[in-house]
C-alpha positions as CSV (number, residue, x, y, z in Angstrom):
1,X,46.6,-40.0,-46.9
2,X,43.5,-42.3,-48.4
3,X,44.2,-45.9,-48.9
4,X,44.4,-45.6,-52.0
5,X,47.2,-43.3,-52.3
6,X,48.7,-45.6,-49.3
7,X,48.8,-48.6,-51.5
8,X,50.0,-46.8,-54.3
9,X,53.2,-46.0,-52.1
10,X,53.2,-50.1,-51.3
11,X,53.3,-50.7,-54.7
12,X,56.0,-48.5,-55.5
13,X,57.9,-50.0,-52.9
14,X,57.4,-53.3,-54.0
15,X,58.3,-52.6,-57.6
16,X,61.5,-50.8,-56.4
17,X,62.6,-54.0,-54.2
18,X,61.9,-56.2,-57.3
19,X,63.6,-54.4,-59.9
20,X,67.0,-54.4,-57.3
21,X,66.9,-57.5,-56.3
22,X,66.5,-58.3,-60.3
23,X,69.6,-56.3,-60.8
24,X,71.6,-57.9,-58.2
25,X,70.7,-61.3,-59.1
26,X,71.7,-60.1,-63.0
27,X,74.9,-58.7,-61.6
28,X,75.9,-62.4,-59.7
29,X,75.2,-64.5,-62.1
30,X,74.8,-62.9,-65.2
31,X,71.2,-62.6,-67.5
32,X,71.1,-66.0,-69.2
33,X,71.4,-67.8,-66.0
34,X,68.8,-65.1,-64.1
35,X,65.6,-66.0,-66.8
36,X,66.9,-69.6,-66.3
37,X,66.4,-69.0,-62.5
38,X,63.1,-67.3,-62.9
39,X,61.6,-69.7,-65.0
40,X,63.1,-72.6,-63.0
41,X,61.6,-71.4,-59.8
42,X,58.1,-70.5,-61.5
43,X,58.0,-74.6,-62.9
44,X,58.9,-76.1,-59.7
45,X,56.7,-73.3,-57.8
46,X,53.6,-74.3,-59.5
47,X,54.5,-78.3,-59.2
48,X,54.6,-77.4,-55.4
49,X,51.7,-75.4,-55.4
50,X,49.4,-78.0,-57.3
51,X,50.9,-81.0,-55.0
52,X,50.6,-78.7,-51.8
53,X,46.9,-77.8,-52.8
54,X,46.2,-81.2,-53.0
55,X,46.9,-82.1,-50.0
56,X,45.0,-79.3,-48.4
57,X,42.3,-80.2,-50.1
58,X,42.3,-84.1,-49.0
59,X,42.9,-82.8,-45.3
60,X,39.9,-80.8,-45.3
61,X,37.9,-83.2,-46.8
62,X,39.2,-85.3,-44.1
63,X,38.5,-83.0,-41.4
64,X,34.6,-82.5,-42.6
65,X,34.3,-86.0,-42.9
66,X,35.3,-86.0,-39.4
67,X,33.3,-83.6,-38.0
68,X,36.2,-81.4,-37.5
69,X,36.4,-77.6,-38.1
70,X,38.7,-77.1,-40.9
71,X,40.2,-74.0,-39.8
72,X,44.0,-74.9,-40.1
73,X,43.4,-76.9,-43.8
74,X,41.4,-73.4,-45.0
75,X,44.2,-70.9,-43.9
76,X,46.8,-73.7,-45.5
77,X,44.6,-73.7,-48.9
78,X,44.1,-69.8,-48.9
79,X,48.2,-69.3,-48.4
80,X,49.1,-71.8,-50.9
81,X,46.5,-70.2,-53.5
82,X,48.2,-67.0,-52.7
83,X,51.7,-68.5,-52.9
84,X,50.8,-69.3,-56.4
85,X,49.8,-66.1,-56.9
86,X,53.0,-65.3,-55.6
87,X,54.7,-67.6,-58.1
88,X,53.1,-66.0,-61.2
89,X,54.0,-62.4,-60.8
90,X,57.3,-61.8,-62.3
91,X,60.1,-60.9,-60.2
92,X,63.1,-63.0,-57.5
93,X,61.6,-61.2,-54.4
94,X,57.8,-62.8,-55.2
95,X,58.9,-66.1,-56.4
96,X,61.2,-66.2,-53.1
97,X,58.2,-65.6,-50.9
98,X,55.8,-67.6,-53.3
99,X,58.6,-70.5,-52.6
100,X,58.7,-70.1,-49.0
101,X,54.6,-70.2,-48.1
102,X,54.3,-72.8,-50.1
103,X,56.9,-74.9,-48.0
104,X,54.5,-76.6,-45.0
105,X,56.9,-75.8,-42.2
106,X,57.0,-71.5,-42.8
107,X,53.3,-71.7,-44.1
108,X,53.1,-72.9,-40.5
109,X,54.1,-69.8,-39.1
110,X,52.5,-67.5,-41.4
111,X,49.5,-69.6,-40.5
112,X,50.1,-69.1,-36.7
113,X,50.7,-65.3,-37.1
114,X,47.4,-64.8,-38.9
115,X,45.3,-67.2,-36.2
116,X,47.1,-65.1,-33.5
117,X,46.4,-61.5,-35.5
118,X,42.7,-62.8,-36.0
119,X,42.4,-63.4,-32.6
120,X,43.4,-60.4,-31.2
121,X,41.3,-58.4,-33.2
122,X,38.2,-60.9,-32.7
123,X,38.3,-62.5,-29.4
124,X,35.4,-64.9,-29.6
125,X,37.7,-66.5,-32.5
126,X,40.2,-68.1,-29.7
127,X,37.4,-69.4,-28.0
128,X,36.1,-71.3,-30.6
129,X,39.8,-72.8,-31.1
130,X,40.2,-74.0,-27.8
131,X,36.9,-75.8,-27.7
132,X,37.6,-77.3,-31.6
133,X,37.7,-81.3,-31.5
134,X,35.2,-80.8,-27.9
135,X,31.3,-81.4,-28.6
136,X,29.1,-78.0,-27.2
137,X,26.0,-78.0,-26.7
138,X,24.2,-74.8,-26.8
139,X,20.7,-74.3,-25.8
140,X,17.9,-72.9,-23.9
141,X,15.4,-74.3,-21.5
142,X,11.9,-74.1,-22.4
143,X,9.2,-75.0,-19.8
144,X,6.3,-77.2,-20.4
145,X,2.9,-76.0,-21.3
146,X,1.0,-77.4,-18.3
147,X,-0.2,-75.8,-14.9
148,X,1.4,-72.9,-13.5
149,X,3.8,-74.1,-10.8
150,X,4.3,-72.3,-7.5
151,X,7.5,-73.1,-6.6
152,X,9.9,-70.6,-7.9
153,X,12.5,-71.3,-10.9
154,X,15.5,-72.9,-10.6
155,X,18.6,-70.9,-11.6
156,X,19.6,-72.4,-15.5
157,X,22.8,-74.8,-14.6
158,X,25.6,-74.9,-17.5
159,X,26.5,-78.4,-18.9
160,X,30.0,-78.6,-20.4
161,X,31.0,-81.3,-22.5
């Protein structure tokens, strides 16, 4: 099976979970008060998304400004852009999700499942997070132009900060 034909089958899916969930939601409470829900949750999604964004963007700011790498305030700006994008596509099952990543405390999750997914597949990433907020210094030792020297080298010492 190609990928394409793989996400065709997602897709399907998807679409088949939205239109249920649309029918049981009509079924509860009737159509009126279903578009009223929808549109609703699609105003009060986007007011969420544009305030959420905003702080996103001040904490990264903040974190360049402070040296810091912004990993956590880029993974928060990328899953509220995508909970927008969530928001607009019609349908209770995306504006549900769109609802819930926008929220700080589950986008804190889904943020720790994607650092922990990265990792696993890249290594070197968790590295990198433990040392963030620790200064490293990475370089080489060069010897002077000068005489040659007949003592031999010393062995290269590490310096951690």
């Amino acid at each position: 099976m190609s990928r394409w034909e793989a996400g065709m089958r997602l897709f399907v899916l998807y679409v088949v979970i939205e239109v249920a969930a649309l029918v049981a939601v009509v079924s509860w409470v009737g159509l009126a008060w279903t578009l009223l829900l929808l549109m609703a949750g699609a105003l009060v999604g986007m007011w969420l998304v544009r305030r959420e964004g905003a702080r996103a963007a001040l904490a990264m700011a903040d974190a360049m400004r402070g040296g810091r790498v912004a990993h956590a305030e880029l993974t928060d700006g990328t899953l509220i852009g995508l909970a927008g994008l969530l928001i607009l596509v019609p349908g209770v099952v995306s504006d549900v999700l769109g609802l819930l990543l926008v929220l700080p405390p589950s986008r804190a999750l889904v943020r720790r499942w994607i650092v922990r997914s990265a990792e696993r597949r890249a290594p070197g990433l968790r590295t990198h997070r433990i040392r963030d907020g620790h200064t490293v210094v990475d370089g080489e030792v060069v010897p002077r132009p000068g005489p040659a020297d007949p003592r031999p080298p010393e062995p290269r010492r590490a310096v951690e900060g």
